[in-house]
DOVEXLUM-986249 format. One record per atom (N, C-alpha, C, CB): atom name; residue number from 1; residue in three letters; y, z, x. Coordinates in steps of 0.05 Angstrom, whole numbers, plus 5000, padded with zeros to 4 digits. Glycine has a CB too. Example, Ala and Ser with C-alpha at 12.3 -4.5 7.8 and 13.67 -1.06 7.14 Angstrom:
2
N; 1; Ala; 4886; 5156; 5264
CA; 1; Ala; 4910; 5156; 5246
C; 1; Ala; 4934; 5156; 5264
CB; 1; Ala; 4911; 5181; 5226
N; 2; Ser; 4955; 5142; 5257
CA; 2; Ser; 4979; 5143; 5273
C; 2; Ser; 5001; 5157; 5258
CB; 2; Ser; 4988; 5114; 5282
END
This chain:
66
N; 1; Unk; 5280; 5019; 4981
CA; 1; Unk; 5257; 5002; 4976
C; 1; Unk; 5236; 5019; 4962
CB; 1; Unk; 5246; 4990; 5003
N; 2; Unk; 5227; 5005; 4938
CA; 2; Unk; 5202; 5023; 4930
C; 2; Unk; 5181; 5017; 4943
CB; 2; Unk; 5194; 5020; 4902
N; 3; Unk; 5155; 5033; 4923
CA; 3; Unk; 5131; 5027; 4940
C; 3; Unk; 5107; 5004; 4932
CB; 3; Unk; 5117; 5055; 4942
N; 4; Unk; 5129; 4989; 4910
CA; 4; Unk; 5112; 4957; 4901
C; 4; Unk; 5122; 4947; 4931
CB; 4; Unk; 5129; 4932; 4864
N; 5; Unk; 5142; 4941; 4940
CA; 5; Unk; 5155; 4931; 4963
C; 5; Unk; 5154; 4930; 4986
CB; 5; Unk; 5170; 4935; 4965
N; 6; Unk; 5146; 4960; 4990
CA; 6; Unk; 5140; 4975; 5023
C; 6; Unk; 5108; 4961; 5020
CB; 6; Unk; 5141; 5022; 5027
N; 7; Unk; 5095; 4967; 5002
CA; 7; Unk; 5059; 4954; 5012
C; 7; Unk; 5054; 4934; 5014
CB; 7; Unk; 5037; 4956; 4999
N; 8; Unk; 5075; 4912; 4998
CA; 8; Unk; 5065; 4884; 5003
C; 8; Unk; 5078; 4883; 5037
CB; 8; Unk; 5080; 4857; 4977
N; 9; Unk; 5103; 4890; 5043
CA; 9; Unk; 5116; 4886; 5067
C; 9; Unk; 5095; 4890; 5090
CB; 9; Unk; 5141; 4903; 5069
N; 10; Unk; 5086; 4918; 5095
CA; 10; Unk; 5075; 4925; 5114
C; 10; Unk; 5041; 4907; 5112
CB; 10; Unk; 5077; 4958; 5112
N; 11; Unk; 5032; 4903; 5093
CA; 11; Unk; 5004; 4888; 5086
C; 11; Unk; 5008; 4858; 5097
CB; 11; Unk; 4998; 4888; 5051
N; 12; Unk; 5035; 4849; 5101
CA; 12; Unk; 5038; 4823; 5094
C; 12; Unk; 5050; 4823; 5131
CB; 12; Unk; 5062; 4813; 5062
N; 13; Unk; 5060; 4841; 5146
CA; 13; Unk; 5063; 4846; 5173
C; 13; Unk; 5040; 4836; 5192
CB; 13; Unk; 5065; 4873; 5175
N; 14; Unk; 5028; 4853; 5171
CA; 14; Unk; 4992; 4853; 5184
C; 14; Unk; 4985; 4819; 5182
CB; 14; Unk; 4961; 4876; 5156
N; 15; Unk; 4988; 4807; 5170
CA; 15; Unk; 4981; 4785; 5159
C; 15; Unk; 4957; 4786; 5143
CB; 15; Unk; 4980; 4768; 5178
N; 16; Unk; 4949; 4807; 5136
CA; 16; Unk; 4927; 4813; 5114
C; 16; Unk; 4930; 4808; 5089
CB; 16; Unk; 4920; 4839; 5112
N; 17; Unk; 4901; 4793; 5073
CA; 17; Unk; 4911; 4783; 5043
C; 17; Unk; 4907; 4816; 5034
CB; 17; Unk; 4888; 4753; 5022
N; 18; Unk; 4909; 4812; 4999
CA; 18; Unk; 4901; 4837; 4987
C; 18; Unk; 4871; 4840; 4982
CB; 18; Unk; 4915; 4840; 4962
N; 19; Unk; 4856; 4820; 4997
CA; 19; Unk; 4825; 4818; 4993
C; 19; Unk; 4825; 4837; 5024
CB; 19; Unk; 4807; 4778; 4992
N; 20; Unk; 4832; 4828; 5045
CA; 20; Unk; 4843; 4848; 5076
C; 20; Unk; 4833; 4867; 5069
CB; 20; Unk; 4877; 4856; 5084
N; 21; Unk; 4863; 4872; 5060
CA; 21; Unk; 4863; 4899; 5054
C; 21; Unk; 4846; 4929; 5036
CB; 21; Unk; 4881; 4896; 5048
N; 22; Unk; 4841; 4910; 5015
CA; 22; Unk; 4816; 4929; 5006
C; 22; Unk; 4792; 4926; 5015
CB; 22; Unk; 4810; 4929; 4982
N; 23; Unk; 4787; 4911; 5036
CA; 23; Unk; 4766; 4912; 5052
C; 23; Unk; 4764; 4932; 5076
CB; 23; Unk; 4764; 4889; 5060
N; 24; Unk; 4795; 4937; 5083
CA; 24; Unk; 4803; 4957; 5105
C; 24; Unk; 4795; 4987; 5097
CB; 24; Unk; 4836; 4956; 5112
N; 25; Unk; 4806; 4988; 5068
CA; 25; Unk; 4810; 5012; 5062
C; 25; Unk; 4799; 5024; 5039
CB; 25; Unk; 4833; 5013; 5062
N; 26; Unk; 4779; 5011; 5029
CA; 26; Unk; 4762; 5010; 5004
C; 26; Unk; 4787; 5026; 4981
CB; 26; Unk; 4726; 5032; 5009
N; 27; Unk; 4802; 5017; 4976
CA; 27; Unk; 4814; 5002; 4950
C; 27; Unk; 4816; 4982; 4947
CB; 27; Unk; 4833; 5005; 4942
N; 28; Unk; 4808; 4975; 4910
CA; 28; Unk; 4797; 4947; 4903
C; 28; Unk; 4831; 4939; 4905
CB; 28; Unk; 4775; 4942; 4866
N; 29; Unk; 4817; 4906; 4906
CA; 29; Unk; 4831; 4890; 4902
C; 29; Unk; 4855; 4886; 4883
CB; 29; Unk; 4818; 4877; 4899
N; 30; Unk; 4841; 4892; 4863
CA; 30; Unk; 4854; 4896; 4839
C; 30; Unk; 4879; 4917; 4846
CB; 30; Unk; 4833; 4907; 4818
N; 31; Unk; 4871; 4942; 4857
CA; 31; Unk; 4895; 4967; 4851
C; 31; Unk; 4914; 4956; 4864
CB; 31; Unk; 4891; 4999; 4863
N; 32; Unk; 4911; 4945; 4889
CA; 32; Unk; 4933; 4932; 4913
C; 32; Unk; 4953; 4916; 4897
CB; 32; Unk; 4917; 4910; 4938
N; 33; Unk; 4939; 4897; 4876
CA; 33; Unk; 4960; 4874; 4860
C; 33; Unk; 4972; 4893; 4845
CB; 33; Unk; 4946; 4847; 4839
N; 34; Unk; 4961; 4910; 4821
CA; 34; Unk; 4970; 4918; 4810
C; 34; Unk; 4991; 4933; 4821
CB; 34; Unk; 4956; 4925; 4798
N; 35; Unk; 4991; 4940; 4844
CA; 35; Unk; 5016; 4967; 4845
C; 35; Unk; 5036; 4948; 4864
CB; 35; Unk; 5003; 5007; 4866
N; 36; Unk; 5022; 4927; 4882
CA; 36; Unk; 5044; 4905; 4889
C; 36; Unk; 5062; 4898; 4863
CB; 36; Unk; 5028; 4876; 4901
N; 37; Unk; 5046; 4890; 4844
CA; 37; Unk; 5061; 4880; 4823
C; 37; Unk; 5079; 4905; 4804
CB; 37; Unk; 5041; 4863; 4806
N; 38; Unk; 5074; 4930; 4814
CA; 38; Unk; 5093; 4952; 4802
C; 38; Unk; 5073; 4957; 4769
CB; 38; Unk; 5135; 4937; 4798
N; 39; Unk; 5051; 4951; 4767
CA; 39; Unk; 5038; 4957; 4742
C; 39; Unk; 5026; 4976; 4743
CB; 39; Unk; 5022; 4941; 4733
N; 40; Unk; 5028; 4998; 4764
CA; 40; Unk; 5007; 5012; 4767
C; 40; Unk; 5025; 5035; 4789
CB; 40; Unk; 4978; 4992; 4778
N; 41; Unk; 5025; 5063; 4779
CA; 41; Unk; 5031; 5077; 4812
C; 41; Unk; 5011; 5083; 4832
CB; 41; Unk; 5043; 5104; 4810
N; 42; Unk; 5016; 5092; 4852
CA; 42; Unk; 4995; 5094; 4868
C; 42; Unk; 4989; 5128; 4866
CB; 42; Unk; 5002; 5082; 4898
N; 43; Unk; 4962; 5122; 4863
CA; 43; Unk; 4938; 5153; 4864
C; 43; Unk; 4959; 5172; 4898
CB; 43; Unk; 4883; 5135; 4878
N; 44; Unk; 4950; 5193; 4895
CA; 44; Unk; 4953; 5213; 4917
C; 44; Unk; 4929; 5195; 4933
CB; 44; Unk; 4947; 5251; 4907
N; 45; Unk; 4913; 5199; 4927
CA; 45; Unk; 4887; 5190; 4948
C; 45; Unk; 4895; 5166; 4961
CB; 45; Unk; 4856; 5183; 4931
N; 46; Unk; 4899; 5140; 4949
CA; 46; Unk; 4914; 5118; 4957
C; 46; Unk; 4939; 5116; 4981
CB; 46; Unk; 4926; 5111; 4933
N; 47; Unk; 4956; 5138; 4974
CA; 47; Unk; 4980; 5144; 4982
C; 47; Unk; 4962; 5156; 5007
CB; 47; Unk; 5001; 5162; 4962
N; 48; Unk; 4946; 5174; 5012
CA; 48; Unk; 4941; 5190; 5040
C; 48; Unk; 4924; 5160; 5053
CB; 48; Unk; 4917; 5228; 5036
N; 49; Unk; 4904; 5152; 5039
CA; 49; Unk; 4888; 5132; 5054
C; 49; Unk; 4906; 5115; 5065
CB; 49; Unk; 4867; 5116; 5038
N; 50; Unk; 4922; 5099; 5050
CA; 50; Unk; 4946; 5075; 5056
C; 50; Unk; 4961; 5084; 5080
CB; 50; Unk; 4970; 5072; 5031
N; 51; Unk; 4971; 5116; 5076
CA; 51; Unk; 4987; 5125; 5100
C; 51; Unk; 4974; 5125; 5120
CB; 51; Unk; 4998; 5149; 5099
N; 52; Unk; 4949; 5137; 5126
CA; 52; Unk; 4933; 5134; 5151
C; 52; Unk; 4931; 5109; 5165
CB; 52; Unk; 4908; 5140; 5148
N; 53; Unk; 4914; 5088; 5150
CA; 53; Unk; 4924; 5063; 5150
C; 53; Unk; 4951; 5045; 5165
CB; 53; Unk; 4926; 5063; 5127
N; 54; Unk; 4962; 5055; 5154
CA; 54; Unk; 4984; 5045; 5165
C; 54; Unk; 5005; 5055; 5187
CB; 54; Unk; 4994; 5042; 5146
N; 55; Unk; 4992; 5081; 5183
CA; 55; Unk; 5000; 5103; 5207
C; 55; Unk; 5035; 5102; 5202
CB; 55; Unk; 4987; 5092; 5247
N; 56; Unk; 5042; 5106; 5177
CA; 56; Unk; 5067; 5115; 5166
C; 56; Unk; 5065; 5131; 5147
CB; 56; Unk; 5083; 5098; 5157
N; 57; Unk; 5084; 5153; 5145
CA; 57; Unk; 5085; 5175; 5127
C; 57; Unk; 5091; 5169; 5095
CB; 57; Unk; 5106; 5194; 5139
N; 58; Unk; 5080; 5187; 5087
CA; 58; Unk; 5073; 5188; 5057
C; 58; Unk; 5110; 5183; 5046
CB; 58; Unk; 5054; 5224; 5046
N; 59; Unk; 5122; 5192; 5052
CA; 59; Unk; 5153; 5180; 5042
C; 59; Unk; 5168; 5155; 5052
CB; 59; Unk; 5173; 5201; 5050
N; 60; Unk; 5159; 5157; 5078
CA; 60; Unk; 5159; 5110; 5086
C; 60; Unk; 5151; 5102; 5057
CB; 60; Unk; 5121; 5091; 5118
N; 61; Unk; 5116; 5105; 5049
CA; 61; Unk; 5109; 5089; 5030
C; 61; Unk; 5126; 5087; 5015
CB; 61; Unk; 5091; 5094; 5019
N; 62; Unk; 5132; 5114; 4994
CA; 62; Unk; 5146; 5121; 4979
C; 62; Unk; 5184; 5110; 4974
CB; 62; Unk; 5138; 5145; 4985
N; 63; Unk; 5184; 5094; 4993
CA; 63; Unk; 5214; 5093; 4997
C; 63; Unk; 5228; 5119; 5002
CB; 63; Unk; 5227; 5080; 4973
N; 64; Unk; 5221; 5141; 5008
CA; 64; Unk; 5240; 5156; 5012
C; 64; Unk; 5247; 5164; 5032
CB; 64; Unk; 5239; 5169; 5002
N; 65; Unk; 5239; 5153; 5056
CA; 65; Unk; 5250; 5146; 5081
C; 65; Unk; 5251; 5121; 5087
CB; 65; Unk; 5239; 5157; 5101
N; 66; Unk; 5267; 5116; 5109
CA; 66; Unk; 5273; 5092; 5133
C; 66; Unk; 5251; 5091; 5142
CB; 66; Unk; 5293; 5097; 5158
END
């Protein structure tokens, strides 16, 4: 699974829109679609905030773990 896939999944767990979520985690709105929609990779900064967040490791996001 990439990480357009893994963020909508886990965002969409939550039952949080992408308005939610950059409200949770002060990334805009915008970056969340964009990288949902694979137009965009995700920043390092993104990737650590998201992981905290979500309290899964930076390679969960990443697809490169289970």
């Amino acid at each position: 699974m990439n990480f357009a896939k893994r963020l909508k999944e886990l965002r969409e767990e939550k039952g949080f829109s992408q308005m939610t979520l950059a409200k949770a985690t002060g990334i805009s709105q915008s970056s969340i679609a964009r990288r949902e929609l694979e137009k965009a990779e995700p920043t390092a900064s993104a990737l650590i905030i998201l992981s905290k967040y979500f309290n899964e490791s930076v390679d969960y996001l990443l697809g490169l773990s289970e």
